[in-house]
N, C-alpha and C positions, 0 to 999 in steps of 0.2 A: 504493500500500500504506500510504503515514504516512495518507492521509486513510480507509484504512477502520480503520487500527487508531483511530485519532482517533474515530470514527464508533463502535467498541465501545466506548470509555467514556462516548461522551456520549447514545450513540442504542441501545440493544443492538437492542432491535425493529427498529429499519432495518438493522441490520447482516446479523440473521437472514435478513428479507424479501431482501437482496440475495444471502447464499448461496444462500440455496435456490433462487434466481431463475436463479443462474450453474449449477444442475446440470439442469436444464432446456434446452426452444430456443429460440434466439437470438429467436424472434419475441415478441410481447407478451402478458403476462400481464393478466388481468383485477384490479383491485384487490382484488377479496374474497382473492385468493389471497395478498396482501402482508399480512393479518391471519389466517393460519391459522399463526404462528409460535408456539413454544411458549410455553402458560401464558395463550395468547388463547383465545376461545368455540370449542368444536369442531365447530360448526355455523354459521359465518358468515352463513351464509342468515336463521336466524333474529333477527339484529340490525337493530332498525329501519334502513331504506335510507338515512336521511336521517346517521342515528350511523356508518352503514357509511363513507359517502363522507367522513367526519369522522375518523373512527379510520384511514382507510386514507391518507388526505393528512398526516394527523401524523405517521404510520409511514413517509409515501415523502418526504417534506420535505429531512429533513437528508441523502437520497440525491440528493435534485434539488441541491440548492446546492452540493453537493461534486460535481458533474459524474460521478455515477457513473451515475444513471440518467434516462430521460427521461420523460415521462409526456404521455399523450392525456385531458386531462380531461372530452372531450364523450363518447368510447368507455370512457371510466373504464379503461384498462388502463392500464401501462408497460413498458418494456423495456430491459432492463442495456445501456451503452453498450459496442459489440464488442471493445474494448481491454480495458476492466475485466472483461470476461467472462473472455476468456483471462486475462489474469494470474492473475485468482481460483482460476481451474481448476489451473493452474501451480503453485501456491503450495501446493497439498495434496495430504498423502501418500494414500497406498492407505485405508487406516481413516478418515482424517478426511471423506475423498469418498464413503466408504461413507457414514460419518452423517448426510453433508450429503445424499445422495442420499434416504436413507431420510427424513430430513426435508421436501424440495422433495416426494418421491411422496407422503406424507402429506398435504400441502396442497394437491397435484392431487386427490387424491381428495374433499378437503372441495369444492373447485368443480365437480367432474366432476358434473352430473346422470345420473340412470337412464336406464336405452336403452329411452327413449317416443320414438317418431317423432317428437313435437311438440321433444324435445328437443335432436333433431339440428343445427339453427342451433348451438346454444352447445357440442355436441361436436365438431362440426368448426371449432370457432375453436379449441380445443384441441388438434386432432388434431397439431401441433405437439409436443407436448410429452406424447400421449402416447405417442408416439411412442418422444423421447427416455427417458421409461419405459424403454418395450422395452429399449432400448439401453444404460441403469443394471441393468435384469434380467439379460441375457445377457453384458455386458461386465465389471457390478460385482458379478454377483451376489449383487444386491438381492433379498431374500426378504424379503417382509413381507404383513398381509394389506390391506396400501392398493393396495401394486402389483398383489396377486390383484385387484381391485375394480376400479382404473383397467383393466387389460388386459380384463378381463371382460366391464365395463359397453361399454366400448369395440369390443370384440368384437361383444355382440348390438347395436349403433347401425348398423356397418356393416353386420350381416346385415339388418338391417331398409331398410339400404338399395340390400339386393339385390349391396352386393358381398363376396361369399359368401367369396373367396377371402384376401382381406383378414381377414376376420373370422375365417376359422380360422386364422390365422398365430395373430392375439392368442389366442385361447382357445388354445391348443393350448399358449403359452409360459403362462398363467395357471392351466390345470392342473398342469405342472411347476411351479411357485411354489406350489401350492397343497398338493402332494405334498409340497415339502419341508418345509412346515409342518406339516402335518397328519398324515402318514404314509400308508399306498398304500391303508390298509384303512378311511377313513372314509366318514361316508356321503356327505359335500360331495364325494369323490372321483366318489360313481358319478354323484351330480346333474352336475359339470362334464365327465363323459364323455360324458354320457345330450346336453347341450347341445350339446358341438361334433360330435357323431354325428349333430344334427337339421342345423347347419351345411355338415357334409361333403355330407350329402344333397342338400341345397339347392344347391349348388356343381356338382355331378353328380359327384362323385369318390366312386362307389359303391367300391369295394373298400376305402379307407380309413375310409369310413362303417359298412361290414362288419364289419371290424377294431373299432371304437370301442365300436360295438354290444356286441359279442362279448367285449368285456373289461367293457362296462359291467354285461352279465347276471351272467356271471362275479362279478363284484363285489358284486353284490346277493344273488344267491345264499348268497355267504361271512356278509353281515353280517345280511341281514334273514330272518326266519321264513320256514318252507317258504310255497312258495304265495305270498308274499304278492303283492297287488295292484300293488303298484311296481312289480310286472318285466312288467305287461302291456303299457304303451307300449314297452317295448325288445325283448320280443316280436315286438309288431306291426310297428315299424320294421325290424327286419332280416328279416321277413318279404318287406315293400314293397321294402326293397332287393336282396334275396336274386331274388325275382322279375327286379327289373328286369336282373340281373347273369345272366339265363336259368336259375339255378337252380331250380325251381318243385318240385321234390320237396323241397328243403329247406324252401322257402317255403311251404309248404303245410304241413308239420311246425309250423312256428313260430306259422301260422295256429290249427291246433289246440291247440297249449299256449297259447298266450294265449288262444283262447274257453274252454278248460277250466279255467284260473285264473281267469277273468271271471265264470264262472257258478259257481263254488265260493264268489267272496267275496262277489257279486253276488245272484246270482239267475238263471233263465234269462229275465225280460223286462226286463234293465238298458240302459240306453241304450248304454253302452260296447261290450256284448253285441253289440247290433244294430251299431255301428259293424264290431266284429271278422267279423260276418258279412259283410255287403258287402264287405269288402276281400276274403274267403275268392271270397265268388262273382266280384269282378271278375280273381281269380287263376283261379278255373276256364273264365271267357268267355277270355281269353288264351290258355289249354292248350286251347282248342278244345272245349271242354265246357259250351254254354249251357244244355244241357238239366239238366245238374247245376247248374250254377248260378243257376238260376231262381229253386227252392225254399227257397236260401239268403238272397235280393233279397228274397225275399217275404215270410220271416221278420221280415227287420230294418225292413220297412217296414210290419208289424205291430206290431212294438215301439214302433218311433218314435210313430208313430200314437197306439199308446196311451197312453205314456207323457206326449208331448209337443205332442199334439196334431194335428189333421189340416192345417194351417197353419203348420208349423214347417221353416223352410231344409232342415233333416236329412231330412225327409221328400221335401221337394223334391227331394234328391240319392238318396234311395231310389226315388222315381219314375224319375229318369232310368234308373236301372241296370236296375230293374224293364223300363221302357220297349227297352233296348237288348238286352235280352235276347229279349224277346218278339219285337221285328222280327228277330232273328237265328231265328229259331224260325220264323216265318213268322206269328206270329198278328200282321198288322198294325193290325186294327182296335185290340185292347188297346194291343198301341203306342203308336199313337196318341193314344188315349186317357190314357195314362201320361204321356207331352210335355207335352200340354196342359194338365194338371193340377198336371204341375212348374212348366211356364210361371207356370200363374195364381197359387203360392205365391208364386213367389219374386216376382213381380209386385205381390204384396199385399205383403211385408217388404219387398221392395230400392226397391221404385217401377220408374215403367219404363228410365229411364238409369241402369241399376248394371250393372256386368260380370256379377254372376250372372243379372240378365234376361236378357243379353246372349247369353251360354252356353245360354241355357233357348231364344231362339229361335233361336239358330243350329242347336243339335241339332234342333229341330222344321223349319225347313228343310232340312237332310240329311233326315231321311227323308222330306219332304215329294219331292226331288228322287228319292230312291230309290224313289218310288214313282210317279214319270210325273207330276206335278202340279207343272206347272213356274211355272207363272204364281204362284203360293202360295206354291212354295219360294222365288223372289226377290224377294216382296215379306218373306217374313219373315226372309231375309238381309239385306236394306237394312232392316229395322227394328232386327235385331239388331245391324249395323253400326253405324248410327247413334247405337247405345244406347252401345256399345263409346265409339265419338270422342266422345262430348258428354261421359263421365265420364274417359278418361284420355289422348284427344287423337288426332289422328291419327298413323297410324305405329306405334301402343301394338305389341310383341311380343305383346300376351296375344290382340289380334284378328287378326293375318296368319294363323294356320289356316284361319279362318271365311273371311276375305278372299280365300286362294287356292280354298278351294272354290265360292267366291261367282263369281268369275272362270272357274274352269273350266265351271263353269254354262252363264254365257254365251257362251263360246267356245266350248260345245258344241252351244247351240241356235241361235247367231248372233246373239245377243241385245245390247243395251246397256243400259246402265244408266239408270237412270230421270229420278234425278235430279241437280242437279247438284252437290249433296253428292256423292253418290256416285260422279259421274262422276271427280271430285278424289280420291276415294280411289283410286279405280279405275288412277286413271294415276296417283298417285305409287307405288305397289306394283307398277304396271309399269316405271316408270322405276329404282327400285330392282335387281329383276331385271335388268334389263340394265346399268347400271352394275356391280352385282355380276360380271356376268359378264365385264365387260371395256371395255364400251362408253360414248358419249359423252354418256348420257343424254336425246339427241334422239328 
């Protein structure tokens, strides 16, 4: 304690960098964050690299010679030595920890990048600390809008990296932070509801996605103009989830107010339009109704068409449905025809190794197989597989669908796999299986 009071008269900036550093976690901070102390740039990022690494070794200096902190000069971070940590923390009342909290999340937020996937390396060196966030939020009752930002941003990085459940904890406490800022009726409330409700979805926890939905229309309703176009994606989503949760007269409801606000603000040939149609038809293929849901598919793949062209992904995805309707109807030739035509879009956008060519032939092998042409159907599921592994690896969950129907194929006609790519997927997805089920993987 003599050498940090010693350290406030001679150094204030190192002293600040070490508070804020102590309400944080124990692991290493990056240097930028030792120059986000008050009355410094509030954008560290924008200081030449070269002045950065310069300002931030003057700022950690008189921390390093007084043994309070240590520093990694090739990783540019440091971190409070575990003793000085606690005492520091020790040493302050309720208010002053409040401050120092509200200061340290301030400076996490200036380092924290946006939730870009390319971002993620430098969010998860963080995740430390934003951790401890949370933990200043719930504990100290930190309310500020840096902590809304850190919990936020941090929130969409982990959904982006699929882990869903994680990422609604933070939104879910960065809405409450946002609420006590803000108050329950602004319009950042209904956007951060509208967010963790796409999250909840993602997750599979449809009745709390329900919920989210439901309060976030509600909220738009109160603040924005009758009608207005805002409330067509939260429409459409508790439509998708309403569905999946077997409600399908409710979801069919919600279907209809969102094409009827879409076409009020829109037009009837807007692209959103067409999107709300398809979703309407692939809720009536569900409810056992292809025959209504044809003329729905056929609409929107009218629209797209015009609007965007007869080579646009959208399209692509309105062929399939188009397509999956028509085999369910019996007209196979159109079928057909519809697959192959999805295939060749998405073939000319993705190239031939992307997941959506991937999807385009595997669909066109199921019904290749549904229709007795067996030889066809598994040469275009080993294309489609192969498309699958060369862009997201073997094993990927997005291809075990295609892969178990690939196999029951075979096991149906007696068949093996061709080659020996396949043969390796063939039997790790069988080895799987039996492990799964108990056994010794032999």
């Amino acid at each position: 304690m003599a050498a940090v009071s010693e350290l406030g008269r001679d150094a204030s900036g190192g002293a600040e960098a070490l508070f804020m550093a102590v309400m944080l976690a124990p692991e290493s901070l990056p240097y930028d964050f030792a120059l986000s102390v008050e009355g410094a740039p509030h954008n560290p990022s924008l200081i030449n690299p070269a002045a950065s690494f310069f300002a931030a070794t003057a700022t950690l200096e008189p921390l390093v010679v007084r043994g309070l902190v240590v520093t990694d000069p090739d990783a540019l971070t440091y971190r409070v030595v575990p003793g000085v940590r606690d005492t520091l923390r020790a040493s302050l009342d309720k208010a002053a920890t409040l401050d120092w909290a509200g200061r340290a999340v301030y400076g996490l937020n200036l380092v924290l990048p946006d939730a870009e996937p390319a971002n993620w390396p430098a969010v998860k060196g963080l995740m430390p600390h934003i951790l401890a966030c949370r933990q200043l939020v719930v504990q100290e009752g930190l309310r500020t809008p840096a902590a809304n930002r850190v919990l936020h941003q941090a929130g969409f990085s982990l959904h982006a990296q699929g882990r869903h459940g994680e990422a609604a904890e933070l939104l879910d406490l960065a809405l409450t932070v946002d609420v006590d800022i803000k108050g329950p009726a602004h319009p950042d409330i209904a956007a951060d509801l509208e967010g963790l409700g796409m999250v909840l979805w993602a997750a599979g926890d449809l009745r709390r996605a329900e919920a989210v939905f439901a309060r976030c229309l509600a909220l738009q309703r109160e603040i924005f103009t009758e009608d207005n176009p805002v409330a067509a994606p939260i429409l459409n989503a508790l439509a998708v989830v309403r569905q999946g949760l077997g409600r399908l007269d409710q979801a069919e409801a919600d279907f209809l107010e969102c094409l009827r606000v879409l076409v009020k603000a829109h037009g009837e040939g807007h692209p959103s339009v067409a999107s709300c149609l398809g979703n309407l038809a692939l809720l009536h293929e569900a409810a056992g109704g292809p025959a209504k849901a044809l003329p729905l598919a056929e609409r929107a793949l009218e629209i797209n068409q015009a609007v965007l062209g007869e080579t646009h992904p959208e399209v692509a995805a309105d062929l399939t449905t188009v397509a999956l309707l028509c085999d369910a109807l019996g007209e196979a030739a159109r079928a057909e025809d519809c697959f192959r035509r999805s295939l060749a879009v998405r073939e000319r956008a993705f190239g031939p190794d992307h997941p959506e060519t991937a999807q385009a032939l595997c669909n066109l092998a199921l019904f290749l197989d549904g229709a007795g042409r067996i030889d066809e159907a598994v040469e275009r599921y080993e294309q489609g597989l192969g498309a699958y592994e060369a862009t997201l690896g073997p094993g990927h969950p997005l291809m075990e669908p295609a892969l178990d129907k690939y196999l029951a194929l075979l096991e149906r006609v007696g068949g093996r796999p061709r080659s020996d790519r396949m043969r390796s997927l063939a039997e790790a997805a069988l080895r799987r299986v039996v492990e799964g089920a108990g056994g010794d993987g032999r």
